[in-house]
Structure formats: structure tokens, C-alpha cells
C-alpha positions in Angstrom: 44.3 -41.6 167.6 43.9 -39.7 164.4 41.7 -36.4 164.9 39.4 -35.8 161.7 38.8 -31.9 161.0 37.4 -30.4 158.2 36.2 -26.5 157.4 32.6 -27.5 159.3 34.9 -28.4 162.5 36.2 -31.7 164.4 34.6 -34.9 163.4 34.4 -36.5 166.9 32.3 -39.3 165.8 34.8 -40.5 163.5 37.7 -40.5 166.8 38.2 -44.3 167.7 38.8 -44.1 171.1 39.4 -48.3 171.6 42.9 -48.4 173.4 43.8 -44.6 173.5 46.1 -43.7 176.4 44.2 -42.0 179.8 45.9 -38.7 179.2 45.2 -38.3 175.3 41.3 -39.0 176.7 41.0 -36.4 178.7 42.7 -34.0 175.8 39.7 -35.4 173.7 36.8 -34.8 176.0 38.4 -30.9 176.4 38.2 -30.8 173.0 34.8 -32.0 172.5 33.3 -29.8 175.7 35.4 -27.1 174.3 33.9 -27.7 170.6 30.6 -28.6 171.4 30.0 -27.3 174.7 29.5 -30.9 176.3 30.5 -31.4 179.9 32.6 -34.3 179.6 35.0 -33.3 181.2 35.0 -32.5 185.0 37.4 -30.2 187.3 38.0 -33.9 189.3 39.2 -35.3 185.5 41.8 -32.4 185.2 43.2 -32.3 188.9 43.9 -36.4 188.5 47.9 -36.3 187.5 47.0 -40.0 186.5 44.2 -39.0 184.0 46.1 -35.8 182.9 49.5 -35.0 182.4 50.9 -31.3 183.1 51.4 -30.6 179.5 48.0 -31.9 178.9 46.6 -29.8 181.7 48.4 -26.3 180.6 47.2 -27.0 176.4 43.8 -27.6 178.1 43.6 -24.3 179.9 45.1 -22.3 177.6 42.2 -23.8 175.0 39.9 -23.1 177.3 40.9 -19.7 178.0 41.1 -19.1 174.4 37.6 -20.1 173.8 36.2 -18.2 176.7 38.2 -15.0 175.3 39.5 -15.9 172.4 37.7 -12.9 170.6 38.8 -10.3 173.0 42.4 -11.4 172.4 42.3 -11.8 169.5 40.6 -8.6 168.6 43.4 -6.3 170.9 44.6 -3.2 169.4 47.4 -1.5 170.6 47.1 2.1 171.6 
């Protein structure tokens, strides 16, 4: 799977997903719910060890946590 990004964002359309691997589909859909704000991507997805592997499931969480605070984070000044 080749991911296509460009300066307007990921091009999901562009993903062929014929053949990808169970775990590098759910990456994709948390990228795309994360990105677009789709819910492809359910809690019952990320608690399947089949469907998700542990590395999978801690880049997804910290992404998500990112995107949820990603500005506050980013944005911390030390005092």
C-alpha cells in the first residue's frame, strides 16, 4: 500500500486497498476518520488483536490523541 499526500492532505481515493493486510486496514480507516472525520473505524475494530496489532493500536491512539489535542500540545510553553 503506497499512501498518496500532498500539501492539500492524504489522497485516500488514490489508496488501493485490493489485498492489503487486516492490520495495515485498520491503520487506514484511523487515518481516514482521523483526517476526515469519518467513523470507519469502531472501538470493536481496535480491541480485535486480529484486526489490529499492538503497535498499530498504540500509533493509533497516540494519532488520535494528537488530533484531539494536538494544538494544546503543541502550543505548551514552559513557565
Amino acid at each position: 500500500m503506497i499512501w498518496k499526500f500532498d500539501a492539500c492532505g492524504f489522497d485516500f481515493q488514490s489508496v488501493q486497498l485490493s489485498s492489503i493486510q487486516p492490520e495495515l486496514y485498520s491503520v487506514y480507516q484511523a487515518a481516514k476518520a482521523i483526517s476526515t472525520g469519518s467513523r470507519n473505524i469502531t472501538l470493536a475494530n481496535l480491541a480485535s488483536p486480529e484486526l489490529v496489532t499492538d503497535e498499530a493500536f498504540h500509533l493509533i491512539v497516540c494519532a488520535l490523541l494528537l488530533a484531539k489535542y494536538g494544538d494544546a500540545i503543541l502550543n505548551f510553553e514552559r513557565r
